[in-house]
N, C-alpha and C positions, 0 to 999 in steps of 0.2 A: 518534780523528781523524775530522773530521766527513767525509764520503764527496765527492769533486769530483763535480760534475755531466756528465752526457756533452754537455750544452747541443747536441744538435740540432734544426735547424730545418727543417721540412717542408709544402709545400704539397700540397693535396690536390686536384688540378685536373681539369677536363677541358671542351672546349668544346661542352659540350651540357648542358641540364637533365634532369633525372631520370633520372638513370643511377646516383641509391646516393651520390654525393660526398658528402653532407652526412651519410647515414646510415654510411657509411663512416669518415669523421671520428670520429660521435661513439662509434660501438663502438670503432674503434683507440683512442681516448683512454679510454674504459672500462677494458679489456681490460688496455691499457698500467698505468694507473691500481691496478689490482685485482694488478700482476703486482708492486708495490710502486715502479713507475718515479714520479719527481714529472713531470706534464702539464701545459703550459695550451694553451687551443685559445683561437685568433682568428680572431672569427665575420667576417669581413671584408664577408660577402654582406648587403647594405640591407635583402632582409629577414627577415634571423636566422634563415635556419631552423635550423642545430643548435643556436641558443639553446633557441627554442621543443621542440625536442626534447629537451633536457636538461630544462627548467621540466614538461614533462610525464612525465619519466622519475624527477626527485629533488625534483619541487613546488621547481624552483627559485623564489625572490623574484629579479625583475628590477625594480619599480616603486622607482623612486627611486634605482637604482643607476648609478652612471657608467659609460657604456657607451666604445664605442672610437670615436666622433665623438667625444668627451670626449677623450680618449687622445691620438688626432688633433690637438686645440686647443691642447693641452697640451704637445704632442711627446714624452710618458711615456705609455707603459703602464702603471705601476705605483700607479698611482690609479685606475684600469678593472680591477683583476682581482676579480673574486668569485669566492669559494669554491665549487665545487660539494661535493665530498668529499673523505675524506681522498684526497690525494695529485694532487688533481683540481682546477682553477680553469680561469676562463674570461673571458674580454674578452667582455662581450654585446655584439651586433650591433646597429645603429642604422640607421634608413630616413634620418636625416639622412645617413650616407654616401654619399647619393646625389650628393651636393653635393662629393666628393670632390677633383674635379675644380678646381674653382671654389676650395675651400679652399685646395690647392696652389697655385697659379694668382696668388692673394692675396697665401699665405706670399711668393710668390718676388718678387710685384712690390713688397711692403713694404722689403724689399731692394735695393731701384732696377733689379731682373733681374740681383745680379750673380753671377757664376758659382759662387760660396760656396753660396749662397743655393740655385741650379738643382741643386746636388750634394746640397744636403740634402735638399730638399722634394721632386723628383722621385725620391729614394731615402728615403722617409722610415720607412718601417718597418724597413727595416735599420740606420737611424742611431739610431732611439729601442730597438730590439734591442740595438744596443750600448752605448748612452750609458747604458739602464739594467740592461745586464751581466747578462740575463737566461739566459746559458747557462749562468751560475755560480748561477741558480737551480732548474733546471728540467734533467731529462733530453731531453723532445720538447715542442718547440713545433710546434702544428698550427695551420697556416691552411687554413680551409673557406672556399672564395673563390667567385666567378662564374663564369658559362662564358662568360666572352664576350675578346676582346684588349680590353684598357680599362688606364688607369693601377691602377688594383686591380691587376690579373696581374704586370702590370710591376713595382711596389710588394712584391708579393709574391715572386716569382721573385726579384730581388734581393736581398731579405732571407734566401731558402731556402738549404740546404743540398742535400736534395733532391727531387723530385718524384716523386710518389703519384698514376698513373693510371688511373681507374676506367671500363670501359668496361661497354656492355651489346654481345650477342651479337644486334645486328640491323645491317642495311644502314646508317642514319642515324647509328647510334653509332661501328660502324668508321668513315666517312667524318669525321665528326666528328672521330676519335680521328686521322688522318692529320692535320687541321689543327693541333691540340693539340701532336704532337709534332713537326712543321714551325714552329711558333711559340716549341717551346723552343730547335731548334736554329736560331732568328735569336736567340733571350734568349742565348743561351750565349756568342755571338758578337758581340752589343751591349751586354747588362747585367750578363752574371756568368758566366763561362768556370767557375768553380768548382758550379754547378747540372748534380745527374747526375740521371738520371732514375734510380730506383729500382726501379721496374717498373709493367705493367699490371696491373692487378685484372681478370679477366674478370667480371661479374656474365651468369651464361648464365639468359635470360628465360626460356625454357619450356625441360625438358630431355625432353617430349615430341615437339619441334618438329626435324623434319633438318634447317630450315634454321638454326637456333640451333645446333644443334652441329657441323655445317660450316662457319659462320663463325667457330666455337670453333677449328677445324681451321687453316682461313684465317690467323687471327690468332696462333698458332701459329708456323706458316711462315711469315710474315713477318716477325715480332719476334723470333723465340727464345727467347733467355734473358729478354727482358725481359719474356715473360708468365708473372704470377704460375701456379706448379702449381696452389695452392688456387683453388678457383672459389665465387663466390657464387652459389648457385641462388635462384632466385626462386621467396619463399615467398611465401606471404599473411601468415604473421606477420607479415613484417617491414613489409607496409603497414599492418597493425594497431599495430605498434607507433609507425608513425607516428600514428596517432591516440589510442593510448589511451599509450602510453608503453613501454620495454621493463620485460616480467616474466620475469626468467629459471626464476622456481619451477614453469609451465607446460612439461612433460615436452617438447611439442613445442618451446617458445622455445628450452629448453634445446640442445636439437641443432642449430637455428638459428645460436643463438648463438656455438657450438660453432665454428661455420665461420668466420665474424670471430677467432675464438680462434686457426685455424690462419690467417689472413691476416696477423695478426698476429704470431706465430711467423714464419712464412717471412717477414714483413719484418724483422726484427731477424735473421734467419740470413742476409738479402741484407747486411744491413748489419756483421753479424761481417765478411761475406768482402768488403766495398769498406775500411770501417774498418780492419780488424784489431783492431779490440775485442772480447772475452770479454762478453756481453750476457746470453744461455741457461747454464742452471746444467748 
């Protein structure tokens, strides 16, 4: 009997740039991927970064492939996915998404504005999640999205089951991190009551720094439960692997990587105990 799929859907947000979201994404989907779960990730963000870090991690081909403006047009996904590996596909990200906007905007007044139309197109990735029954393909779908409030977020959040927050251990990022979770609890309460927050990712920028690990403390006592135990420390591999791509066969990657491996774990043990699903062997 073929295996049902857990079909979750996940976004991976936070309102600030460079804080690990997108490098964050594409380990979980790895990691996930490698643990024999089936993945796809939807690059939502204009411009593609965990595409581009896949293309340099498994020489993905992205030239000529329908990306998720296509998907968009289309109102499917299922003509946008490319393979990256076994167990692994991906919606590639398009700078035409900028125009995201505008496209919805279109959809709805093609329709004369009527409220059919405002339910579909301003919810449109949760309508094309469903219409092409994608949880009965796929264990985690991952949306790597923008930091900003935009119809993306919105788009996103409604389509999610739940959200995946990554902060880093400085002033800008906590602050940041209090709008982000201020912004889910107006989503929860306007687009989707059913969006839990999952937890915080700490990523701790210097672990030479007391003010890094005081605000590791900070964030702590004021979340609780909802900051992941694992932490990301900030390596230079991992900027490295932004540029050259990830090599797990280098001793140091290895241990690097090691730490997405238990981010990973602890999320699937947050989610045995919100689920009740058997996930971990």
């Amino acid at each position: 009997m073929k295996k049902l799929k857990l079909g979750y859907v996940m976004a991976i947000n936070m309102f600030k740039g460079g804080v690990g979201k997108s490098t964050l994404t594409q380990l979980m989907a790895d990691v996930l991927s490698a643990m024999g779960f089936k993945v796809l990730v939807i690059d939502v963000d204009p411009q593609g970064t965990v595409t581009k870090k896949f293309q340099r991690q498994y020489d993905l081909e992205v030239i000529g492939k329908m990306t998720l403006f296509d998907a968009v047009i289309s109102m499917s996904f299922l003509g946008s996915i490319t393979n990256i590996k076994e167990n692994l596909d991906i919606v590639i990200g398009s700078e035409q998404m900028s125009r995201f906007t505008k496209v919805l905007r279109d959809m709805w007044r093609s329709t004369g504005f009527s409220d059919e139309g405002e339910e579909i197109f301003w919810n449109l990735f949760n309508y094309m999640i469903n219409n092409d029954d994608l949880r009965s393909q796929y264990d985690f779908v991952l949306f790597d999205t923008i930091p900003t409030v935009s119809e993306f977020t919105d788009n996103v959040y409604v389509a999610s089951d739940f959200l995946v927050i990554p902060t880093q251990t400085e002033q800008d990022s906590i602050d940041n991190l209090h709008s982000t979770v201020n912004n889910y609890r107006t989503a929860v309460k306007e687009v989707n009551s059913n969006l839990e927050i999952l937890g915080i990712v700490p990523y701790l920028v210097d672990t030479r720094l007391k003010t890094g690990k005081e605000l590791l403390i900070e964030l702590q006592e004021e979340y609780g439960d909802m900051v992941y135990s694992n932490v990301v420390n900030d390596k230079g591999v991992v900027r490295r692997w932004g540029r050259e791509g990830l090599d797990k066969s280098i001793p140091h990657s290895k241990k690097t990587y090691q730490m997405y491996v238990n981010i990973v774990v602890e999320t699937l043990e947050r989610l045995e105990k919100v689920t009740g699903e058997k996930l971990l062997n």
